[in-house]
C-alpha positions in Angstrom: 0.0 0.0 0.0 1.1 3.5 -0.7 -0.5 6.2 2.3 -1.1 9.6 1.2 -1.9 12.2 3.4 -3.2 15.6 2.4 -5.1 16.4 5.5 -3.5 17.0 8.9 0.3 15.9 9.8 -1.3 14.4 12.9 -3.7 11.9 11.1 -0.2 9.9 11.4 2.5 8.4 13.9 5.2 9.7 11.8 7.2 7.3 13.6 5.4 4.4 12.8 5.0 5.8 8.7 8.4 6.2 8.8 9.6 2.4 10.3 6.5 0.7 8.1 8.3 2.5 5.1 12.0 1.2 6.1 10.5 -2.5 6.5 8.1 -2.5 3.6 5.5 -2.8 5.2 4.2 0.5 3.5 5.4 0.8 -0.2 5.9 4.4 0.4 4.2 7.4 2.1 3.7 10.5 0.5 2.1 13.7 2.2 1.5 17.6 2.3 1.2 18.1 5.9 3.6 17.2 8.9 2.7 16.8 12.7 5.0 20.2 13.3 5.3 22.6 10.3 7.7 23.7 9.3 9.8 20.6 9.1 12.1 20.6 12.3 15.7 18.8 11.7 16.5 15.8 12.2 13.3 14.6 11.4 12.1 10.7 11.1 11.1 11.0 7.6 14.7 12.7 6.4 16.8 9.4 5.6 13.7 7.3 3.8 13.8 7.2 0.4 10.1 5.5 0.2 8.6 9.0 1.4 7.9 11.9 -0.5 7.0 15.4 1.5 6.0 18.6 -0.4 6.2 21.5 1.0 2.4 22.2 1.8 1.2 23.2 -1.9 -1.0 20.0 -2.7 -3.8 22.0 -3.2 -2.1 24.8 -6.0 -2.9 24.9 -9.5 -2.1 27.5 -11.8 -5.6 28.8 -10.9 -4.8 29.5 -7.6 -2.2 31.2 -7.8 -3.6 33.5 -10.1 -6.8 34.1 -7.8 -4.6 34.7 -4.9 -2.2 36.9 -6.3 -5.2 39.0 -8.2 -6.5 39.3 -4.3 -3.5 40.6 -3.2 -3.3 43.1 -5.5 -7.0 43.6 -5.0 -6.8 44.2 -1.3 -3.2 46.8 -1.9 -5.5 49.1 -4.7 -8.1 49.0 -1.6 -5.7 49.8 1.3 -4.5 53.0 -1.1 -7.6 54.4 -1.9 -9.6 53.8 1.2 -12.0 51.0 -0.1 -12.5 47.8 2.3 -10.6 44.6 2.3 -11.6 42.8 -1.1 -11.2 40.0 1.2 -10.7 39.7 5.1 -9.9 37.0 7.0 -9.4 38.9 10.6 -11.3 42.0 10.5 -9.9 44.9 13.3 
């Protein structure tokens, strides 16, 4: 079996991922998320080759990017001319 893991880091006992990878027991492991973000060194996952980390962008496409970087610019014209947030996550 091959786990992949898009989710939350702690959906897993990296630990466990980790030794099931080195014995075979998992064909690999490949995820998005980690327990602790960002990465802290050593980490378990570090010397297997059976497991694949990205660095939490599973979920961009080239559409996504555009949309955010069209809100950024968005929410700077705003800021400048006095116009609200286009979009707010923590309003004041």
């Amino acid at each position: 079996a091959i786990l992949i893991n898009t989710a939350r880091g702690g959906l897993v006992v990296e630990r466990d991922v980790a030794e099931a990878c080195r014995s075979g027991k998992l064909r690999g492991y490949g995820a998005d998320v980690l327990e602790t973000e960002p990465m802290k060194t050593p980490h378990v996952f570090q010397e297997v080759d059976n497991i694949l980390i990205t660095p939490h962008i599973g979920s961009r496409t080239n559409e996504s990017v555009q949309r955010q970087g069209l809100r950024a610019a968005n929410n700077l014209v705003n800021f400048l001319s006095g116009s609200p947030d286009f979009i707010q996550a923590n309003p004041f």
